[in-house]
N, C-alpha and C positions, 0 to 999 in steps of 0.2 A: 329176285335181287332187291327190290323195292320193301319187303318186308329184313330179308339180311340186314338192310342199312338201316330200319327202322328201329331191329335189335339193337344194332350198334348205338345208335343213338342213346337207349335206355341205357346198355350196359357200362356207356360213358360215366352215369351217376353212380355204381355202385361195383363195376366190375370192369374199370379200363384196360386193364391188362389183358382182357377176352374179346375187343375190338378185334375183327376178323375184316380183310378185306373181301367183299359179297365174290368175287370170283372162285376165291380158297375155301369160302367157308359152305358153299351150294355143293354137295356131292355131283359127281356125274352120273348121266343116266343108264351109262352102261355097266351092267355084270363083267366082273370078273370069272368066267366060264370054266376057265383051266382045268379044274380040279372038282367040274360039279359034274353028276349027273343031269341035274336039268339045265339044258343049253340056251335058255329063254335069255334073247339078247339085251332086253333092258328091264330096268325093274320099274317096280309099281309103284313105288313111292318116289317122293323126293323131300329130300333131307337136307339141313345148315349144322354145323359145328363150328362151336366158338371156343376153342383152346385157349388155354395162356401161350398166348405170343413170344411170350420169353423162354417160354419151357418145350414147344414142338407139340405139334398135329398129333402125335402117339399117345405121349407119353404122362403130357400132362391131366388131370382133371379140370372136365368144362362142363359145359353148357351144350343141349343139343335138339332138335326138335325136327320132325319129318310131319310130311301130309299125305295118307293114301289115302281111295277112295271112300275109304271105311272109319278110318280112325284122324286123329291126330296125337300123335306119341310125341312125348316130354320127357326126355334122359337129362340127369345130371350128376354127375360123378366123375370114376376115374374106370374107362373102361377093360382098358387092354394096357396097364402099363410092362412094360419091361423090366427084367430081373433088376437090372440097379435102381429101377422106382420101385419097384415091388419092394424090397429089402429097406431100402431109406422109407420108404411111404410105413411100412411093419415096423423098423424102427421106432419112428416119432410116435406111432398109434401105444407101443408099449411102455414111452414114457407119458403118454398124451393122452391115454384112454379116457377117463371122467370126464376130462373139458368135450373133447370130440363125441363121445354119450351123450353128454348135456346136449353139444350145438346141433347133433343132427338125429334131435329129436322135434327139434322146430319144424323143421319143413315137411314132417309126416303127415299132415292135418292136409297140404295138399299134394304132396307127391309118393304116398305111400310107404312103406316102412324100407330103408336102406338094405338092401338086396344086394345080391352079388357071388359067385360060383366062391367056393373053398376048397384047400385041399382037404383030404382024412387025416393027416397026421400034424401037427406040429412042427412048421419052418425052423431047419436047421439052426441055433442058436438062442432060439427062447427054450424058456421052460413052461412045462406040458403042463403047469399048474398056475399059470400068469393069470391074473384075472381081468387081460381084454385077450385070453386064449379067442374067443371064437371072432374079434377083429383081425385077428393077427395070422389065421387061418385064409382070412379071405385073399382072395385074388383081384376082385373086384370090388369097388362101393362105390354103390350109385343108386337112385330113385327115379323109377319108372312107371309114368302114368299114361293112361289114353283116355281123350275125351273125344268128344263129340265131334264126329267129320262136321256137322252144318256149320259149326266153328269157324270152319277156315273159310267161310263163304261172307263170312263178318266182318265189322269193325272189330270188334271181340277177340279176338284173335291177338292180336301184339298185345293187349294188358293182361289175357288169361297165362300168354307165354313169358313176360318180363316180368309177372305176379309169383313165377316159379321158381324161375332165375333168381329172383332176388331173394327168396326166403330162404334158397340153398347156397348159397353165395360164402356165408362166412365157413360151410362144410368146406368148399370149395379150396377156400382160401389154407385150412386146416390140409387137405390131402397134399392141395401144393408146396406149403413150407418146406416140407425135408427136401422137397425135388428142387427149388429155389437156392434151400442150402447145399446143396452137391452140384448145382451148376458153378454158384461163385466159387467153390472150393476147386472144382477142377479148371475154370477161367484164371484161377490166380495161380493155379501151379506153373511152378518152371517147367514143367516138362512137357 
């Protein structure tokens, strides 16, 4: 909880809208079992997510970082959004593509190259021959790194994680926009 609020503190300077309060933002330590073969009741890590506040825990693109015994993993992106983020997020990338190439090649030096599942074919409404075809494919974009477990045993720690945060921040603020713009458009509708 004491490292949560530490995040927060940083992400005040450069990314207010991803202030998590440390109870929301700490995963819990239990498995979701339901539907797994392995019944093991809690997991091995423990993990913070710092969503846009304004946009929802799902859906939006954030910030995130877990500690297991072995590693320490640094996500930032948009992981699992939903069909109406997926389509507005595909949208803006296909009028946005060159700027969003440019900004999220910055933060590659430390959280490796923008990753993320795709389908095979071409989302209904573009054309198969757009040239951000293979952003526009994806499902996911996000940058995933692991360092050093003795990491978490540091001071080192909060500026190696708000050093990450911050360098992917403006991606951030890019995956966000269209979902931003389709919240105020359905807040303002009469219906």
């Amino acid at each position: 909880m004491e490292l949560v609020e530490a995040v927060n503190a940083e992400l005040l300077r450069f990314a207010p809208d991803h202030i998590t309060d440390p109870k929301k933002a700490v995963y819990r330590i239990y498995r979701d079992t339901r539907f797994s073969a392995d019944k093991t009741p809690y997991k091995t890590h423990i993990g913070a997510i710092f969503p846009n506040r304004n946009l929802g825990k799902q859906s939006s693109a954030g910030f995130y970082f877990h500690i297991t015994a072995k590693r320490v993993g640094v996500a930032v992106g948009s992981y699992m959004p939903g069909p109406d983020e997926l389509k507005s997020v595909r949208a803006w990338l296909a009028e946005n593509h060159a700027a969003f190439r440019k900004a999220s090649r910055k933060p590659q030096k430390l959280l490796g190259k923008l990753q993320g599942s795709s389908v095979t074919r071409m989302p209904k409404g573009f054309a198969s021959d757009h040239p951000a075809e293979d952003l526009i494919r994806m499902k996911q974009w996000l940058y995933w790194v692991e360092l050093d477990v003795k990491l978490a045993t540091t001071t080192r720690l909060l500026p190696e994680l708000v050093k990450r945060f911050r360098a992917a921040a403006p991606v951030i603020e890019m995956l966000n926009a269209p979902l931003r713009r389709a919240a105020r458009a359905t807040s303002t509708s009469p219906f």
